[in-house]
MMTF fields as JSON, N, C-alpha, C and O atoms, coordinates in Angstrom:
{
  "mmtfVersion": "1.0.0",
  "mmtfProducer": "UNKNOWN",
  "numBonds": 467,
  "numAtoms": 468,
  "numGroups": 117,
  "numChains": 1,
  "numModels": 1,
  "chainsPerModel": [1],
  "groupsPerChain": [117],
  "chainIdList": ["A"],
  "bondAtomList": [4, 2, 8, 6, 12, 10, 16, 14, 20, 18, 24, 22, 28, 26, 32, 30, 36, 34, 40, 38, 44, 42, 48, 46, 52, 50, 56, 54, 60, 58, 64, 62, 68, 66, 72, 70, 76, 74, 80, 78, 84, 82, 88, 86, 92, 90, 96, 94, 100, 98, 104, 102, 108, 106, 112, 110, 116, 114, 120, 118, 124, 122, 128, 126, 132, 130, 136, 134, 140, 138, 144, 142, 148, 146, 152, 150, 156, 154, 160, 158, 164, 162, 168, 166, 172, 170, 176, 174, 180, 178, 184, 182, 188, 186, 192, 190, 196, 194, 200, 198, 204, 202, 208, 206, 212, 210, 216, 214, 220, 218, 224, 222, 228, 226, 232, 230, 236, 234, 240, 238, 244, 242, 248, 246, 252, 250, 256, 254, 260, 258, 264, 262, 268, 266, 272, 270, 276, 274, 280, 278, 284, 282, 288, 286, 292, 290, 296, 294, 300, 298, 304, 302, 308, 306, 312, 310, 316, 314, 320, 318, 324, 322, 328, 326, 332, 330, 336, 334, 340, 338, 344, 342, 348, 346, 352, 350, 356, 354, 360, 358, 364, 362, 368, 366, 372, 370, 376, 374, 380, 378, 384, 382, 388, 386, 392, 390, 396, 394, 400, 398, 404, 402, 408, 406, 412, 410, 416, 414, 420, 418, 424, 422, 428, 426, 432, 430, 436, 434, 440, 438, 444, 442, 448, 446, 452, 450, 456, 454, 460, 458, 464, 462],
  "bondOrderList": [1, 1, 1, 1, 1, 1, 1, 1, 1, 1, 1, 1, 1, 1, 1, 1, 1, 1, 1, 1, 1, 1, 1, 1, 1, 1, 1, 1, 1, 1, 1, 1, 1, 1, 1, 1, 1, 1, 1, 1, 1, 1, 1, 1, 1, 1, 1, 1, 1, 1, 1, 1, 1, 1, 1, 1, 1, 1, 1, 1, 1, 1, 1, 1, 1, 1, 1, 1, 1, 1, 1, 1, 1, 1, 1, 1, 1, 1, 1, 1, 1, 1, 1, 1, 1, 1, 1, 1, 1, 1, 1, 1, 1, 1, 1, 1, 1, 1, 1, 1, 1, 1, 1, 1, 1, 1, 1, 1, 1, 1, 1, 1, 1, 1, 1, 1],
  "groupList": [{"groupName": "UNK", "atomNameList": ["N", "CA", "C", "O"], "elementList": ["N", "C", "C", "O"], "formalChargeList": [0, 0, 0, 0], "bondAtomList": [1, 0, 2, 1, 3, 2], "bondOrderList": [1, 1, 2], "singleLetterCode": "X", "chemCompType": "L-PEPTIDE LINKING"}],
  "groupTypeList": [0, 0, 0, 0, 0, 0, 0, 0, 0, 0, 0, 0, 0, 0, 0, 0, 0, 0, 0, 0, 0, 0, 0, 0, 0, 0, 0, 0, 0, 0, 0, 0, 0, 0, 0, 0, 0, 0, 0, 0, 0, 0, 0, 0, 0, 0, 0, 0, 0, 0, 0, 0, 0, 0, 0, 0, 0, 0, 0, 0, 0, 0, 0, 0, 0, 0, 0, 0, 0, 0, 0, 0, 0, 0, 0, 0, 0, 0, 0, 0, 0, 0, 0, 0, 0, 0, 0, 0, 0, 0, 0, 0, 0, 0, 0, 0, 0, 0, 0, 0, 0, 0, 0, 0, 0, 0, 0, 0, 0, 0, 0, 0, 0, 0, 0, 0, 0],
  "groupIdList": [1, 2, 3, 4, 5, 6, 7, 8, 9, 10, 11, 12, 13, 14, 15, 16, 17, 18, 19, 20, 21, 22, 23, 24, 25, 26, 27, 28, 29, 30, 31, 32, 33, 34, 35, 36, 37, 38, 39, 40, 41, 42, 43, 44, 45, 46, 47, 48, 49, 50, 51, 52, 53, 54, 55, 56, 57, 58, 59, 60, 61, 62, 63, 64, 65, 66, 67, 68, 69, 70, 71, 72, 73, 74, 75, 76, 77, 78, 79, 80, 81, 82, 83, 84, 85, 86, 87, 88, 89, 90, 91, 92, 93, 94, 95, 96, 97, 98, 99, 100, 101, 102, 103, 104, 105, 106, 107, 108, 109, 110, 111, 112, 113, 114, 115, 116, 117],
  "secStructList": [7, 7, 7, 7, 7, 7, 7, 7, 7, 3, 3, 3, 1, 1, 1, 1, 7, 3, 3, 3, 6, 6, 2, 2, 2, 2, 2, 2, 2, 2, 2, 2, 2, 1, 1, 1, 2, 2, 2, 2, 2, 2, 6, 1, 7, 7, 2, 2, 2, 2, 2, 2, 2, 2, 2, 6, 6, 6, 6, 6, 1, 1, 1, 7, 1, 3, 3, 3, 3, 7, 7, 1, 6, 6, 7, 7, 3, 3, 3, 3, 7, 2, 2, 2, 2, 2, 2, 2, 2, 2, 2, 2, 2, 2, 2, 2, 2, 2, 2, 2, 2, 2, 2, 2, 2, 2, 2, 2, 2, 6, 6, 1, 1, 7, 7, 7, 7],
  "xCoordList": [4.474, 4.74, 5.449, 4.886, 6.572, 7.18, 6.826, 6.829, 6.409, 5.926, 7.064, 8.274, 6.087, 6.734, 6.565, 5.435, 7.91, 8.031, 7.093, 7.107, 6.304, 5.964, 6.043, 5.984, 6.195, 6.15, 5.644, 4.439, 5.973, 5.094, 4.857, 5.755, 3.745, 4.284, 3.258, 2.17, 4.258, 3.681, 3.939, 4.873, 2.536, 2.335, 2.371, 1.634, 3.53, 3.296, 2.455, 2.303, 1.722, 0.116, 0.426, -0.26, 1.825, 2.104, 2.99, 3.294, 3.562, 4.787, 4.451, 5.144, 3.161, 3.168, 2.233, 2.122, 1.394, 0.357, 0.969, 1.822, 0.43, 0.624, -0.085, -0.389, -0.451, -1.494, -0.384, 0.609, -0.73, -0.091, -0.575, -1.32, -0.308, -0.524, -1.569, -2.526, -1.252, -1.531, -2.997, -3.903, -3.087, -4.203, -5.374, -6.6, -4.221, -5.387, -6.122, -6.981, -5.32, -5.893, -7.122, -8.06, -6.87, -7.851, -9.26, -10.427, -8.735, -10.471, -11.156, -12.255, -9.856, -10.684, -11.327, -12.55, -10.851, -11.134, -12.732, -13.497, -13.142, -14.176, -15.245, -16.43, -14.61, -15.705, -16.171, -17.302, -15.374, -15.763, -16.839, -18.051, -16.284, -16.584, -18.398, -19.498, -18.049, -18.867, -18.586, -19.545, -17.25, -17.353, -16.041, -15.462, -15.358, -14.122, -13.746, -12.612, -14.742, -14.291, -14.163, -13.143, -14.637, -14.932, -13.537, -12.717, -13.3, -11.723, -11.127, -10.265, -10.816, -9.725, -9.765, -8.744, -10.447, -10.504, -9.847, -8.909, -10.206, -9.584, -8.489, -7.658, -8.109, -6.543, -5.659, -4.532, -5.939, -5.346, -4.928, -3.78, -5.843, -5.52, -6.039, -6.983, -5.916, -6.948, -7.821, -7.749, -8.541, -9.934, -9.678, -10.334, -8.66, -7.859, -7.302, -7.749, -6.384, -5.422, -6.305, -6.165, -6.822, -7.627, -8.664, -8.85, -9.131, -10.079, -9.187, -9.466, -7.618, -6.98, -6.435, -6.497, -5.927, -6.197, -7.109, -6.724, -8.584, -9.337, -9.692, -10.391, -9.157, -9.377, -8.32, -8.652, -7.093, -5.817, -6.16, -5.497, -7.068, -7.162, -8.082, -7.959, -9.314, -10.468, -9.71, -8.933, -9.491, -8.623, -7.295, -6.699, -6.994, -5.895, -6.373, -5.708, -7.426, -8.61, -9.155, -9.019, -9.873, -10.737, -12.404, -13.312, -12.235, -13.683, -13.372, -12.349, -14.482, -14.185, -14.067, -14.528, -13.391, -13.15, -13.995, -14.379, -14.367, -14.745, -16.236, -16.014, -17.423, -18.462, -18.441, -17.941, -18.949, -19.071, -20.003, -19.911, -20.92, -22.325, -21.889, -20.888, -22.699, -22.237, -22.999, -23.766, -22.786, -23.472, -25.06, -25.675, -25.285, -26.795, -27.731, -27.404, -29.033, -29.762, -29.653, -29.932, -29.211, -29.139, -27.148, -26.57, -26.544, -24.916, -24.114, -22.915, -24.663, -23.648, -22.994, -23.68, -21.762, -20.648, -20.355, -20.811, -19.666, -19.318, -18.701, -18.438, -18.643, -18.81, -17.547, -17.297, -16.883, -16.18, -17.293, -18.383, -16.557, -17.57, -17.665, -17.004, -18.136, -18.015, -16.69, -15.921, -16.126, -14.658, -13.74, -12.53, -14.507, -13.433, -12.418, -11.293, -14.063, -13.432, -12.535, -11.414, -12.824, -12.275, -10.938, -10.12, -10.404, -8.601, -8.333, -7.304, -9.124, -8.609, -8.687, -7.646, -9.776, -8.567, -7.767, -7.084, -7.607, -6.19, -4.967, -4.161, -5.302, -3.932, -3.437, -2.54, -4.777, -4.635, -3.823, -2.819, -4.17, -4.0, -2.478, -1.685, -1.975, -0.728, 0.575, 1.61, -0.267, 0.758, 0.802, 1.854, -0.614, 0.017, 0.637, 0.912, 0.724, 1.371, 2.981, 3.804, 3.28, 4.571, 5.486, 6.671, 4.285, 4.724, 5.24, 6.416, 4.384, 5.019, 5.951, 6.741, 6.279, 7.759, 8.862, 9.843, 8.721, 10.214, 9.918, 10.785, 9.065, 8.82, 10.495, 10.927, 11.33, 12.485, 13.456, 14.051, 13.361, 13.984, 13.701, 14.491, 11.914, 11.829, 11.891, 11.759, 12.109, 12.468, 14.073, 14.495, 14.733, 16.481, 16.637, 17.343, 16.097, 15.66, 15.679, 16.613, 14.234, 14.038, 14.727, 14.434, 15.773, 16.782, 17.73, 18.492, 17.911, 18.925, 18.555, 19.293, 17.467, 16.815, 17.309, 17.547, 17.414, 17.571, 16.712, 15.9, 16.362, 15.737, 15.531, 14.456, 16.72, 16.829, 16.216, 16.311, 15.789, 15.098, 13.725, 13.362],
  "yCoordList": [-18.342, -18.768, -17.648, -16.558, -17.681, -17.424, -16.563, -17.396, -15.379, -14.627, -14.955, -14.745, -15.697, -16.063, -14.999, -14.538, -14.443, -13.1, -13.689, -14.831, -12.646, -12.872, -12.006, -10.868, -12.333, -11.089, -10.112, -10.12, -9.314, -7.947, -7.865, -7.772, -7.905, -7.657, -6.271, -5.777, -6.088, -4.825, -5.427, -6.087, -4.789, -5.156, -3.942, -3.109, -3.541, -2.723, -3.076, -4.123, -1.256, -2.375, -0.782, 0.24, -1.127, 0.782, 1.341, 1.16, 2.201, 3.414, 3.547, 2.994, 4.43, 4.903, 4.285, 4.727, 3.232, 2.458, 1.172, 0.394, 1.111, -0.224, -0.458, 0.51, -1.5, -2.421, -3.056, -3.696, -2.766, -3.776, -3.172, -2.195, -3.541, -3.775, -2.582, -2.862, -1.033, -0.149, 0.198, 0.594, -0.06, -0.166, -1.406, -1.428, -2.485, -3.82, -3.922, -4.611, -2.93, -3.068, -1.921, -2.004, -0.611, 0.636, -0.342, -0.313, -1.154, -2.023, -2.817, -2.878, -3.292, -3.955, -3.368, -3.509, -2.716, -1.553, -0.766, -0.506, -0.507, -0.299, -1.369, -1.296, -2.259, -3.596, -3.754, -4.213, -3.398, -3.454, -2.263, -2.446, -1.169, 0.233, 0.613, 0.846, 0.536, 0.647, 2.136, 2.855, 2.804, 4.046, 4.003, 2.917, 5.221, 5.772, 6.552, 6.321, 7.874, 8.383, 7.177, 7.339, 6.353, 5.428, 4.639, 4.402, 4.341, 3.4, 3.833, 3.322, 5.341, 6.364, 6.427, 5.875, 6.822, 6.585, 5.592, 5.845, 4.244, 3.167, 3.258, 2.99, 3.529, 3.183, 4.698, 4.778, 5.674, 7.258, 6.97, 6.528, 7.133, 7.965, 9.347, 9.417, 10.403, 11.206, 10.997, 10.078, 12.104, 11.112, 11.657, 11.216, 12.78, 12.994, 12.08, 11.597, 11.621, 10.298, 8.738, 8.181, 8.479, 7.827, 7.877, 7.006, 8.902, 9.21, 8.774, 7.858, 9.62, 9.506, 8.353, 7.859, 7.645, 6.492, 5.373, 4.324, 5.688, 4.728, 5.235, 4.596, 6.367, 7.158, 6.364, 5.701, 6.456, 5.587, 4.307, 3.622, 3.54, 2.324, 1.847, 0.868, 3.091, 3.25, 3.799, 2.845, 4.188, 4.282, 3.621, 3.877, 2.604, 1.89, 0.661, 0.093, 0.401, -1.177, -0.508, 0.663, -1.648, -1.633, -1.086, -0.718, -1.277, -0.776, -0.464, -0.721, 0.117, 0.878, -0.578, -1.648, -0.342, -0.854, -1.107, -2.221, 0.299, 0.681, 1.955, 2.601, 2.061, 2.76, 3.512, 3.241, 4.613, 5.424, 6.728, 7.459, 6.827, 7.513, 8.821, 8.948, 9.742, 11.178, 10.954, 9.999, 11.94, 11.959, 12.721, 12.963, 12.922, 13.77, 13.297, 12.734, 13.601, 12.855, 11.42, 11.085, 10.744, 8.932, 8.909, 7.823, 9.919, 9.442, 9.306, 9.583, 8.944, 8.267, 7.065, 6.206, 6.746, 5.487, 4.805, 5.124, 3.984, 3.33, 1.535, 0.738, 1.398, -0.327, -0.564, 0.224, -1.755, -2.591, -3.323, -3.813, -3.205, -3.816, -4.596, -4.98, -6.156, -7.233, -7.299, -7.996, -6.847, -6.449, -6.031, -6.244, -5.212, -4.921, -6.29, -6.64, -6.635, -8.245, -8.916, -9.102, -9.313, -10.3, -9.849, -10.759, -8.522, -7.688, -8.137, -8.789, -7.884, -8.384, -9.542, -10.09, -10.448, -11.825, -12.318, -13.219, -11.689, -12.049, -11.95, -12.686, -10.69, -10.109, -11.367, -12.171, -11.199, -12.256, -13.56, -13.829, -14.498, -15.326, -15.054, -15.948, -13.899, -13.803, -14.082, -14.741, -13.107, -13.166, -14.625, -15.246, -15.211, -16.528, -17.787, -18.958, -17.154, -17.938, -17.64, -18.552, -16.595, -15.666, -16.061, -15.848, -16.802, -16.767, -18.456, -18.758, -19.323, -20.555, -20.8, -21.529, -20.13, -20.021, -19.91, -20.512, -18.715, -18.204, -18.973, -18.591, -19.765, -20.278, -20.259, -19.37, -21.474, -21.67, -20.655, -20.602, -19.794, -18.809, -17.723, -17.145, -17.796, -17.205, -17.687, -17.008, -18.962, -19.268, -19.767, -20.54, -19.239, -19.313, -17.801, -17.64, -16.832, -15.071, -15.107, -14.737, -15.721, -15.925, -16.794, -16.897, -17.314, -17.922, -17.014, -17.205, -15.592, -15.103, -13.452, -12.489, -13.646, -12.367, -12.769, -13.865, -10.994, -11.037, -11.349, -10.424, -12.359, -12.407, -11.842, -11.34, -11.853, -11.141, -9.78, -9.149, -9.476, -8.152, -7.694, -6.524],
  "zCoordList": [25.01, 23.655, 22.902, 23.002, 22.163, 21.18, 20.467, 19.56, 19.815, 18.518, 17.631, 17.707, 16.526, 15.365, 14.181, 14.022, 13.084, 12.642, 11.479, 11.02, 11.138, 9.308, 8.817, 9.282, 7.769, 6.56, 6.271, 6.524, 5.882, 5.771, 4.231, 3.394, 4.023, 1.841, 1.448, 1.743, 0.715, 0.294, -1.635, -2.089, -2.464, -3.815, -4.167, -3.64, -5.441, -5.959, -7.176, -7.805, -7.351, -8.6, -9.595, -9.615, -10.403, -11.093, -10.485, -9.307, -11.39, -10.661, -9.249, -8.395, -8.876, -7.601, -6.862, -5.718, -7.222, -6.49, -5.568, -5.996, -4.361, -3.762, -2.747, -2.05, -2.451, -1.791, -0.662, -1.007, 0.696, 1.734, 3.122, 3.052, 4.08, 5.643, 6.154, 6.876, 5.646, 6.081, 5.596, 6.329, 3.967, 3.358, 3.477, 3.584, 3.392, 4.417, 6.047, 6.597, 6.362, 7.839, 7.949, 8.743, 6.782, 7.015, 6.187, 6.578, 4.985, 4.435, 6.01, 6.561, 6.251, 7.364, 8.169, 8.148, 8.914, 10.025, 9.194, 10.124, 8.334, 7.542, 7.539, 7.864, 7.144, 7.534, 8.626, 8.787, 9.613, 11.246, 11.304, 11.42, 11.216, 11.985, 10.878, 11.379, 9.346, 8.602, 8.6, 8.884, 8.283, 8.002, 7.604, 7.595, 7.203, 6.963, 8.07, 8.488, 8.966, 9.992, 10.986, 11.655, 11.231, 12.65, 12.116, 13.003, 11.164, 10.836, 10.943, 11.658, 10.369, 10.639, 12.473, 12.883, 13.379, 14.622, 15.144, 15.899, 14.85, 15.248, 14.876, 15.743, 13.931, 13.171, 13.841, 13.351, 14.686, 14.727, 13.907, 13.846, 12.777, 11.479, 11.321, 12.108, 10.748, 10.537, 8.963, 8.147, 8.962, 8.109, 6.975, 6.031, 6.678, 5.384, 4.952, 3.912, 5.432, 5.246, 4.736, 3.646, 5.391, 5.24, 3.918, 3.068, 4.019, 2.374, 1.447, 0.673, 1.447, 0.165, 0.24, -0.886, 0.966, 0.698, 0.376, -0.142, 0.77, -0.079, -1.563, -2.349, -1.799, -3.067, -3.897, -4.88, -3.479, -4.302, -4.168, -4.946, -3.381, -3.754, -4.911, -5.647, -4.853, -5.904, -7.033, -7.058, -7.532, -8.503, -9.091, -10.137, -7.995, -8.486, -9.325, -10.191, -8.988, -9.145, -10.464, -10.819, -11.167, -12.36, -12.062, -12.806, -10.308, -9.813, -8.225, -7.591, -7.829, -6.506, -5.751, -6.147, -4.668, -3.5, -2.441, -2.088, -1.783, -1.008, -1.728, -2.752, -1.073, -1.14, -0.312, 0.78, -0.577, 0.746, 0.421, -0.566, 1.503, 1.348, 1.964, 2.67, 1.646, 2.242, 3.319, 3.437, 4.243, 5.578, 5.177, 4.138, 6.648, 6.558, 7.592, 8.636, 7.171, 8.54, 9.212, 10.364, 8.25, 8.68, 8.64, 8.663, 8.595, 8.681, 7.65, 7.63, 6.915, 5.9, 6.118, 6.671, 5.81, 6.067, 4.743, 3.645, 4.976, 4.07, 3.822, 4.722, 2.928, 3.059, 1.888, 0.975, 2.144, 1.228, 0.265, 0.561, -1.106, -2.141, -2.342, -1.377, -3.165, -3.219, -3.946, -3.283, -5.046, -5.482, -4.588, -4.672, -3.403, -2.647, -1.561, -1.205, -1.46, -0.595, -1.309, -0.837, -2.361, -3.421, -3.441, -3.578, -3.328, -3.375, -2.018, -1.845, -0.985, 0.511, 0.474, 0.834, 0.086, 0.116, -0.401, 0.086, -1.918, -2.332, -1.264, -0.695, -1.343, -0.507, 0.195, -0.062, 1.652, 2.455, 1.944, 2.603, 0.727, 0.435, 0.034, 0.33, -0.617, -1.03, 0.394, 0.501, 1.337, 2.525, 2.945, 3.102, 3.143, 3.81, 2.614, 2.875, 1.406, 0.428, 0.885, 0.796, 1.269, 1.053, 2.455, 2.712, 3.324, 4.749, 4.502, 4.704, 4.12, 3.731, 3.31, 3.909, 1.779, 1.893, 2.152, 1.717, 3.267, 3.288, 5.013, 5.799, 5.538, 6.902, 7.496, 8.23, 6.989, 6.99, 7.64, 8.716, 6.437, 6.775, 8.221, 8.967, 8.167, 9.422, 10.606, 11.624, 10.571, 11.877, 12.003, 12.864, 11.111, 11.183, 11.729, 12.725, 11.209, 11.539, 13.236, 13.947, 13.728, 14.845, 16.246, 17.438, 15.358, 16.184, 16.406, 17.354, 15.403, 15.67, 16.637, 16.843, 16.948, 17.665, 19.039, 19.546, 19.654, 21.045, 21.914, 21.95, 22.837, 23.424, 24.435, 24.764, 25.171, 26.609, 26.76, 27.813, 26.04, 26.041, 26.617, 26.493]
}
């Protein structure tokens, strides 16, 4: 079967803030892992990168995103908030709004890709 292209969207939220693929996949990857180091892992990210990015997402929002406990005898980790979900499914909902649209177009796109490759 075919891989059909979709969209990539990236939201800008302010001059230097934006919400898209890289930041949706590290919430997710959090939801899975229940940490920031264990997402950063999954994602080879390192766990700098990763912090400041859930830092720019906590600060981009009206409320944190993401929680996150210091370590110590029980670990620490961290969790997406009930606000935090509610931004990931927008998102979600935006892309597959964004993907309906331009459908057309992506499969006129996909007619014009090399296949032979």
């Amino acid at each position: 079967m075919e891989q059909f292209p979709n969209p990539s969207i990236r939201i800008l939220l302010g001059a230097a803030t934006s919400l898209g693929p890289g930041k949706v996949a590290l919430l997710e990857a959090i939801v899975r892992c229940g940490s920031i180091s264990a997402a950063a892992r999954e994602m080879a990210m390192s766990y700098r990168r990763a912090w400041l990015l859930v830092e720019a997402m906590n600060q981009a929002f009206q409320r944190p995103v993401v929680l996150a406990a210091v370590g110590g005898k029980r670990g620490g980790g961290a969790e997406i908030t009930p606000f935090g979900a509610a931004v990931l499914d927008r998102y979600r909902q935006i892309e597959k709004k964004a993907a309906a649209a331009v459908s057309a177009e992506l499969a006129e796109l996909q007619d014009l890709l090399n296949t032979s490759r």
